[in-house]
C-alpha positions as CSV (number, residue, x, y, z in Angstrom):
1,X,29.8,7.9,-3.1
2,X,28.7,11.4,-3.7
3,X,28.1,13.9,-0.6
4,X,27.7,10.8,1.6
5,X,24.9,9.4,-0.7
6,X,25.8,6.0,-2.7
7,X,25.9,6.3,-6.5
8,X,24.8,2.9,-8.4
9,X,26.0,1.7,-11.2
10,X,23.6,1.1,-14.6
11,X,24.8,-2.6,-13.5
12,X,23.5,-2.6,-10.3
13,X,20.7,-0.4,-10.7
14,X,19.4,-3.3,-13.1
15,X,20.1,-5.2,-10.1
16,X,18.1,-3.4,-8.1
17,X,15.4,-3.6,-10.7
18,X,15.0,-7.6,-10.5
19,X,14.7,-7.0,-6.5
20,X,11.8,-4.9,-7.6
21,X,10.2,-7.0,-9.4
22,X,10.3,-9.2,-7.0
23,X,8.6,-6.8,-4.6
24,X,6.1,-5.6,-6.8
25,X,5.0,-9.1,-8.2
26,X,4.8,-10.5,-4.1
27,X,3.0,-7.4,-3.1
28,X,0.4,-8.0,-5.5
29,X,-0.1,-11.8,-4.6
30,X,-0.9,-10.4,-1.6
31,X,-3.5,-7.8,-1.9
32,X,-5.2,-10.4,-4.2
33,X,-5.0,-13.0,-1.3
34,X,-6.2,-10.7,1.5
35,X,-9.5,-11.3,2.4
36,X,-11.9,-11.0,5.5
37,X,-11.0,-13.9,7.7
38,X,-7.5,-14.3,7.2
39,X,-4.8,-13.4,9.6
40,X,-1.8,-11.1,9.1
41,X,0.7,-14.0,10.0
42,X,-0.3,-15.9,6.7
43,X,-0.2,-13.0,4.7
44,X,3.6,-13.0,5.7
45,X,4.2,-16.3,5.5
46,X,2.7,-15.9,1.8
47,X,5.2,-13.2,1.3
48,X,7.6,-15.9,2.8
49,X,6.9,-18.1,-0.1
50,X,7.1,-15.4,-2.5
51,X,10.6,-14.8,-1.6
52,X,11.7,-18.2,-1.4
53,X,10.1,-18.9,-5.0
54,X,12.0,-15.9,-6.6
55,X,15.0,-17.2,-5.3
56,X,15.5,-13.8,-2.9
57,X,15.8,-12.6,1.0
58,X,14.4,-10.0,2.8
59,X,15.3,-7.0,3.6
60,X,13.2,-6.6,6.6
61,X,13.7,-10.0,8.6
62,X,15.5,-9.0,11.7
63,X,16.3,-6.1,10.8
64,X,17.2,-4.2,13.8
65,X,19.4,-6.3,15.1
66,X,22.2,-4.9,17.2
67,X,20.5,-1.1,17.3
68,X,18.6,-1.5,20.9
69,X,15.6,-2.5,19.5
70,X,14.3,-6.8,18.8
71,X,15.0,-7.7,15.8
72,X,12.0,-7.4,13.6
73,X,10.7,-10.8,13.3
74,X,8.7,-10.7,9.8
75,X,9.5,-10.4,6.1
76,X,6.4,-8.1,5.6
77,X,5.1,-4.9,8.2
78,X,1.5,-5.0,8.1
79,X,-0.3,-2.3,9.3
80,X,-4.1,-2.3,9.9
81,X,-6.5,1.1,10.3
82,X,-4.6,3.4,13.4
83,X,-1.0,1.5,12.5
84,X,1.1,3.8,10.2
85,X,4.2,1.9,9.9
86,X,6.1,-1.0,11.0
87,X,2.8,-3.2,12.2
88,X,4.2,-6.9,13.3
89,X,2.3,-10.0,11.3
90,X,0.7,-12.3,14.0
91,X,-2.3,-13.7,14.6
92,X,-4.1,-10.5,13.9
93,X,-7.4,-11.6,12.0
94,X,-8.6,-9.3,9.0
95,X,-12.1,-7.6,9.4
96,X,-14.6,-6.4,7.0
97,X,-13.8,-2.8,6.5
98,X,-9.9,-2.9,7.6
99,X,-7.7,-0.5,6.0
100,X,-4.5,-2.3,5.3
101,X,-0.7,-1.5,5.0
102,X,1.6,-4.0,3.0
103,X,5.4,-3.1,3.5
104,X,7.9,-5.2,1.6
105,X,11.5,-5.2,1.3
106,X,13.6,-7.6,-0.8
107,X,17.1,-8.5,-1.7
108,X,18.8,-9.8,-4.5
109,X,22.4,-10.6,-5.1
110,X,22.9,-7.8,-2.1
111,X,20.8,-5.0,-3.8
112,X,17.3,-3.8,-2.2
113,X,13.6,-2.8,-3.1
114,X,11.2,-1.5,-0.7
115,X,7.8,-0.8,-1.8
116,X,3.9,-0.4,-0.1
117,X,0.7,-0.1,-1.0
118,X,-2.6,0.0,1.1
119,X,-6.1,-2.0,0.2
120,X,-9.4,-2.1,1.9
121,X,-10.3,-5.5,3.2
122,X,-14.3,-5.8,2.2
123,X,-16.7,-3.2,2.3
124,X,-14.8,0.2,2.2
125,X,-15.5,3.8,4.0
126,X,-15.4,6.1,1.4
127,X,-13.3,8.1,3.7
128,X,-10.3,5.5,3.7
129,X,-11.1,4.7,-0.1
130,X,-9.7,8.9,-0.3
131,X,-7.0,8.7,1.8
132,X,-5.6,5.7,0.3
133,X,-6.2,7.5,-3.6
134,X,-4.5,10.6,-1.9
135,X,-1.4,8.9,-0.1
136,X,-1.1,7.5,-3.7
137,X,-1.3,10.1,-5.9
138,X,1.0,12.2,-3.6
139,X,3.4,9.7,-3.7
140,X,3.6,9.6,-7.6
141,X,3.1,13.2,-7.8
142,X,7.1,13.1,-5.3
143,X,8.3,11.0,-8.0
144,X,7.6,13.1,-10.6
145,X,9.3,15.9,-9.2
146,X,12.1,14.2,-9.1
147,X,14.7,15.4,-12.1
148,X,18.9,15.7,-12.8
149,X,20.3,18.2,-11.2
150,X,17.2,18.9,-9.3
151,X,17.0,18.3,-5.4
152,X,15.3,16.2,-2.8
153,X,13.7,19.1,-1.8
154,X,11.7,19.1,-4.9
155,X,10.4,15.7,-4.0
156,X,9.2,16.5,-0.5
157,X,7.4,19.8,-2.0
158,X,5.2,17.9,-4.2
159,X,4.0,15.7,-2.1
160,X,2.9,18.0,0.5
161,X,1.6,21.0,-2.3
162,X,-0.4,18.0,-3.2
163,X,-2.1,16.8,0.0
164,X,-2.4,20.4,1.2
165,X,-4.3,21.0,-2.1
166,X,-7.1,18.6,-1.2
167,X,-10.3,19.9,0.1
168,X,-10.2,17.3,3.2
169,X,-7.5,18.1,5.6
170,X,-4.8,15.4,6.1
171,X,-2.5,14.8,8.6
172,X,0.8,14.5,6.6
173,X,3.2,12.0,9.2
174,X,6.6,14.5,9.7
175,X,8.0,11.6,12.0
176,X,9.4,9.0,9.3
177,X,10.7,9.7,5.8
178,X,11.4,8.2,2.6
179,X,15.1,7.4,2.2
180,X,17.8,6.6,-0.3
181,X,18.3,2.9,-1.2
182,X,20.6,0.2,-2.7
183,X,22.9,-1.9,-1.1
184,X,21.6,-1.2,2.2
185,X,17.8,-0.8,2.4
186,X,18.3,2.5,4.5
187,X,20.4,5.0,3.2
188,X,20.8,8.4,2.9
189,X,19.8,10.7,1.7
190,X,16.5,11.0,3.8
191,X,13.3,12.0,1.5
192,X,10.8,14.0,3.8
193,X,7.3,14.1,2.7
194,X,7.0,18.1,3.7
195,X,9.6,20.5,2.6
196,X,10.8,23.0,-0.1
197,X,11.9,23.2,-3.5
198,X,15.3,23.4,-3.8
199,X,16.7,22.3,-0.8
200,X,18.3,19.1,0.1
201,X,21.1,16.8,-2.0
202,X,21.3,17.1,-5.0
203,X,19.9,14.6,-7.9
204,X,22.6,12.7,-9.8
205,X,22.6,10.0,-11.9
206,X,23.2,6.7,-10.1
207,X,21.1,8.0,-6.9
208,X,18.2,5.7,-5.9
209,X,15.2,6.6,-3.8
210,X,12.2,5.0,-1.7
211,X,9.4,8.1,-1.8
212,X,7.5,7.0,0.8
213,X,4.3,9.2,2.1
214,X,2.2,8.5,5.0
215,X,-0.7,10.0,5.4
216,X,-3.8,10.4,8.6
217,X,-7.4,11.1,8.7
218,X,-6.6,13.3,11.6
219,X,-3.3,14.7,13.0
220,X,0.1,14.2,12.2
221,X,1.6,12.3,16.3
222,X,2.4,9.3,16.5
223,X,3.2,6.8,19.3
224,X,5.4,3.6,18.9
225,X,3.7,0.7,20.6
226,X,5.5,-1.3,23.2
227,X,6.9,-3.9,20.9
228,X,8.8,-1.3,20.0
229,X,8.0,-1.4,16.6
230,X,4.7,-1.3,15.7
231,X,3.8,3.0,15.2
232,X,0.0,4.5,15.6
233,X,-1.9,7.4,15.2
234,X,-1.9,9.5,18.7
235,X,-5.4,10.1,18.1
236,X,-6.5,6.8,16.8
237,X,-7.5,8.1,12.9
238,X,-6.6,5.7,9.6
239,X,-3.9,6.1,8.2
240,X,-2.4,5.0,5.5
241,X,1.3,4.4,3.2
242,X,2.5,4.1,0.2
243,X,6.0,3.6,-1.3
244,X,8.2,2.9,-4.5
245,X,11.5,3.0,-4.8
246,X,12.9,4.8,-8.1
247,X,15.8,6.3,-10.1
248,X,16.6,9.1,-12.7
249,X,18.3,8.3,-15.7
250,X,19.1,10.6,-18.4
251,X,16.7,9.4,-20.1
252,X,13.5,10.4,-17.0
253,X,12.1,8.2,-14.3
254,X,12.4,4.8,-13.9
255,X,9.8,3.2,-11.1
256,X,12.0,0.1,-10.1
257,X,9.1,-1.4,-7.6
258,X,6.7,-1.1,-10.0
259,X,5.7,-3.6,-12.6
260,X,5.6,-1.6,-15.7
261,X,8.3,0.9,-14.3
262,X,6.2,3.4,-13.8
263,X,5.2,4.2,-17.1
264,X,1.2,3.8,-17.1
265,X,0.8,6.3,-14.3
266,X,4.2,8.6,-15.4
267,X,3.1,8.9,-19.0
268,X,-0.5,10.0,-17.7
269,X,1.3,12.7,-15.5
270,X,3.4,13.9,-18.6
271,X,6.6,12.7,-16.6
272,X,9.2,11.3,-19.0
273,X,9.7,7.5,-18.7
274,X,13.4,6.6,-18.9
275,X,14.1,3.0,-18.3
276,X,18.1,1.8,-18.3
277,X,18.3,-1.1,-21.1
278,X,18.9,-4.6,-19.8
């Protein structure tokens, strides 16, 4: 531990690695097998599958448990057009034009990735086809900013000089953050999408992040539904989410919820890509 904050191994960061792969490789089975007609409930039970195949657990199925709220009864939260965050899976059926949220959390030999990414289900609004690219890009844009010796601070800037730099106004979600990760899937330090440089914990080697922005069509309220879990837009706008979890090596930035780890879209950014060796 350093300042509160766990420090990982290069052993158990590779763990952390196959649990990303695990996420990134289920997440994209699912926005492949999303489609118009098909209900949120069998895109988790896809993700179900997923896990079971890859021989890991989730990290999100009953999560909760013991803190006052039900235990969250899915391996995936799903949320569609006004859900931000935490959307149940049920028998919600996809429509043409729905603006979906995939969040996905997996476990491996007790080490966690977390990850999202938003599609459009059918014919897209070119309004939700921009926030998605934005909520996107801002969220690389956090990772990239993220250096040794640098601070979580420099994170958070970056993602909001970003959206602010936009010509449409976007309603950057304040309420939930991004969040250090490992052998628990929520850990500190938190990672705020809004902030300033310099500020925050400081960036060590062996820290491990979920960036996470969330991003609105409209304001930044939010109201939690009464399942208790399910959060919306107070004034019903899209919104939309997207999240990897990541490290810094001394070598750069290692994406380990992302496929390639990161290097396609880091390289284009001029961000150094610094994998650990297996």
């Amino acid at each position: 531990m350093a300042g509160g904050i766990e420090v990982k191994t290069p052993e158990q960061i590779l763990v952390m690695r196959r649990a990303g792969l695990v996420v990134a490789r289920t997440l994209a089975t699912l926005r492949d097998a999303a489609r118009v007609g098909l209900t949120t409930g069998e895109l988790d039970q896809l993700a179900r599958e997923q896990l079971a195949a890859q021989g890991a657990t989730s990290s999100f199925l009953h999560y909760g448990a013991g803190y006052g709220v039900p235990p969250f009864p899915a391996v995936t939260c799903i949320s569609v057009n006004d859900e931000i965050v935490h959307g149940i899976p049920g028998e919600r059926v996809l429509a043409d034009g729905d603006l979906v949220s995939v969040d996905f959390g997996a476990i491996v030999d007790g080490w966690h990735g977390d990850s999202a990414l938003s599609f459009i289900v059918g014919e897209p609004r070119p309004h939700d086809v921009q926030l998605s690219e934005v909520t996107r890009q801002s969220m690389w844009r956090g990772v990239c900013a993220a250096r040794l010796g640098g601070r979580i601070g420099d994170i958070s800037a970056a993602v909001e000089g970003f959206v602010k730099t936009q010509r449409r106004r976007y309603g950057i979600v304040r309420e939930f953050t991004g969040h250090g990760i490992g052998s628990a899937m929520h850990q500190a330090p938190d990672v705020p999408n809004h902030g300033k440089r310099g500020r925050g914990a400081l960036i060590v080697p062996g820290m491990c992040l979920a960036i996470e922005p969330m991003l609105t069509l409209g304001g930044e309220a939010t109201v939690t539904l009464d399942d208790d879990w399910t959060v919306v837009t107070l004034d019903h706008s899209r919104a939309c989410h997207w999240e990897h979890t990541m490290t810094v090596t001394k070598n750069g930035l290692w994406v380990l919820t992302a496929e390639d780890g990161g290097e396609a879209e880091l390289t284009a950014l001029g961000a150094p890509f610094g994998p650990l060796a297996d």
